[in-house]
N, C-alpha and C positions, 0 to 999 in steps of 0.2 A: 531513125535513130531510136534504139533502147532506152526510153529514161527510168532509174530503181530508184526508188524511193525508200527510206526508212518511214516507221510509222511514227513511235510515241516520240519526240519532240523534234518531231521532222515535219508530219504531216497534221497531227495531233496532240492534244495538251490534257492530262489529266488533274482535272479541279482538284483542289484540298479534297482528303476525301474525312477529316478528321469530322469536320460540322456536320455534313451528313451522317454516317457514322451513329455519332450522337443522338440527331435523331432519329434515326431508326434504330434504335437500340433499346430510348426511352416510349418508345412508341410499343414497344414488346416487352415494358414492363422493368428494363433494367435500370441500373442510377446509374451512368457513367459520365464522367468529364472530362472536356475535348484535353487538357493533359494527358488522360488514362487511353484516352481514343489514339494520342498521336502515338505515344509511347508504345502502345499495343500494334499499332498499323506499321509501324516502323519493324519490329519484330516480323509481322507478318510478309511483308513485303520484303524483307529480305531471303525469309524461306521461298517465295514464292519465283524469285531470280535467280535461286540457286536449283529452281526444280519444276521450271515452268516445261524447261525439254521434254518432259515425261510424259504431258496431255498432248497427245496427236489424232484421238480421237473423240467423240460425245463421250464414252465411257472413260477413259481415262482423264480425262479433262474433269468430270464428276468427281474419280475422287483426289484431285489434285486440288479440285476449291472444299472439298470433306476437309481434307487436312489442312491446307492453310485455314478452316474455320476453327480447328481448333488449335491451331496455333496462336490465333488470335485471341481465341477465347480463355485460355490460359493465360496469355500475357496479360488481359486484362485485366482478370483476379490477382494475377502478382502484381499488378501496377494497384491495385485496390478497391476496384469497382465490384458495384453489386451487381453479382449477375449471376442471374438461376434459368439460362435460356438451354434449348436443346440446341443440338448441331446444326439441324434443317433452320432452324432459328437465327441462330446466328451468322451462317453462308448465304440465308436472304437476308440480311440484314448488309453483308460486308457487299453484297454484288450489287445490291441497292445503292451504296454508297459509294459506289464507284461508276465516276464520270466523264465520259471522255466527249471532249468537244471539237473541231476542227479548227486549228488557228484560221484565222481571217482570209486571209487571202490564197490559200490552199484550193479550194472550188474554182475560183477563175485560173488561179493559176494551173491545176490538171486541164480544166476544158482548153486553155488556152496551147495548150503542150497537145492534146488530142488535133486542134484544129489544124495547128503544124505537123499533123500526120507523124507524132514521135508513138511508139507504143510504150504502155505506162506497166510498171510490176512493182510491186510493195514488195519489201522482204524484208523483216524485223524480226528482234528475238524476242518470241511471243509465243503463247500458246495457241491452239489450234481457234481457240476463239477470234483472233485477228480481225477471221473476216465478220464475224459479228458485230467489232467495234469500227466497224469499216462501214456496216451497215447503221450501225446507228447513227454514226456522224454523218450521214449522207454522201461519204466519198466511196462507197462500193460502185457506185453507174460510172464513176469517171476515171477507173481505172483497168487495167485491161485483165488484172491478174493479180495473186497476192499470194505470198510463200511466208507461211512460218517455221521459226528455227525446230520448232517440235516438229512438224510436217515435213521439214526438208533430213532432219535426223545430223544437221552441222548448223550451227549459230555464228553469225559474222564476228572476228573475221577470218571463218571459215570456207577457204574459194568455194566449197561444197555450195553451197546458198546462193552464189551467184551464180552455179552454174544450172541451180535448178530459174534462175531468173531469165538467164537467156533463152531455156527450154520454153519458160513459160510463155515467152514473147515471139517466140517463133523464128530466134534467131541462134549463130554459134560463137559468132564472132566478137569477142568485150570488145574488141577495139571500137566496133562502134555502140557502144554502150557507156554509158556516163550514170555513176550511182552518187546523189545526193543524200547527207546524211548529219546530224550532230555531234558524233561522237570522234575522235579522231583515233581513239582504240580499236571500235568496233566497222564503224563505217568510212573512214579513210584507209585504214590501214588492211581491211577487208577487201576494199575494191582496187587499191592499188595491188595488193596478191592476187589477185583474180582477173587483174590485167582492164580493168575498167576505170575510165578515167574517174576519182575522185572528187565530190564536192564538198566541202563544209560548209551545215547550215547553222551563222551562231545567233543567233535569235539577240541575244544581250552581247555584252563585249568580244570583241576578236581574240582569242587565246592566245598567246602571248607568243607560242613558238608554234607553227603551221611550217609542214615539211613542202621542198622547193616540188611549184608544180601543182599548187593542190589551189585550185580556186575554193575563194570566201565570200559566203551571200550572207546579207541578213535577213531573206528572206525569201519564199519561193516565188514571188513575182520576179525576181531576177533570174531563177533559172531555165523562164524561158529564152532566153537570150543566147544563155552559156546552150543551151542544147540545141540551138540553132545556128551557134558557130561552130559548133561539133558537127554538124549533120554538113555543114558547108566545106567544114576539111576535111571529112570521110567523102565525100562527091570532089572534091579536088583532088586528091592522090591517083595517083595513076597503077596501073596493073604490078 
């Protein structure tokens, strides 16, 4: 079986990036306070959601973090901080401060999904860096493949993305493909267009309305299970 994976709070959790930030900031000389850092990162991060499409490769990806630097670096003057940094300055400063970790049980739970012979594909709406933060959390060996919305040129829930995820995995068929995810905009209502059974992953409370058909984990130890009663009803169906 196909198991797709979403990344940022599927697979992955990105730290507060405000306190770091801060200090990498005052570390290069500027006076900012984690107020002026949230306010300004909030600015930033919403440019960067609206126009991560655009990096799908090292050079385009360059000046996609050029310009989110200084987006940010403007906000942060308008928020009121002192700061006399250059651009090269401030984009290591912001990448610095940005931290991505693995939630907990994510490593057992892929090696445990590999051991039951499921093939694994990430596909988030991310820029071409993906597999970078894939690497540094240490979940690039345990998985089989990874598609971002910049690389694939569709963003979930784009069938586009899932159909580069079946490619990736060496398969054509979503029906046996099951895509876990958080969002129920992007990653339920993605995989259900694209014909792959849907999972929500809700880390904190169960969302209040979950469409008929859409299993709910709270976390990815459980979805070895659901992808091993998938793989058991795709081996039960007949021609």
């Amino acid at each position: 079986m196909i198991v797709s994976l979403d990344a940022l709070g599927t697979l992955v959790e990105l730290l507060p990036p405000a306190p770091p930030l801060v200090a990498e900031l005052r570390a290069r000389g500027a006076e900012v306070s984690e107020r002026q850092a949230a306010a300004a990162l909030a600015e930033e991060i919403a440019y960067y959601r609206a126009h991560h499409d655009t990096a799908s490769n090292p050079t385009s990806l360059a000046r996609l973090r050029a310009r989110c630097s200084e987006v940010l670096r403007v906000a942060l003057l308008r928020a009121g901080a002192r700061i006399e940094l250059g651009e090269g300055e401030v984009r290591d400063a912001l990448l610095a401060a940005l931290r991505f970790r693995a939630y907990p049980e994510a490593p057992g739970a892929l090696r445990a999904l590999r051991r039951a012979g499921h093939r694994i594909v990430v596909a988030s709406n991310w820029d071409v860096s993906l597999h970078e933060a894939l690497r540094e959390t240490g979940l690039a060996p345990l998985v089989d493949g990874a598609i971002s919305s910049a690389e694939a040129g569709a963003a979930k829930p784009d069938p586009r993305i899932f159909a580069r995820v079946l490619a990736l995995a060496g398969g054509s068929d979503p029906r046996e493909a099951l895509h876990a995810g958080d969002s129920l905009a992007h990653d339920v209502a993605g995989a259900r267009a694209a014909g792959l059974r849907p999972v929500l992953v809700a880390r904190g409370a169960r969302p209040a309305r979950v469409p008929d058909g859409v299993a709910v984990i709270g976390s990815l130890t459980e979805l070895v299970d659901l992808a091993a009663q998938g793989a058991r009803g795709n081996t039960s169906e007949g021609p």
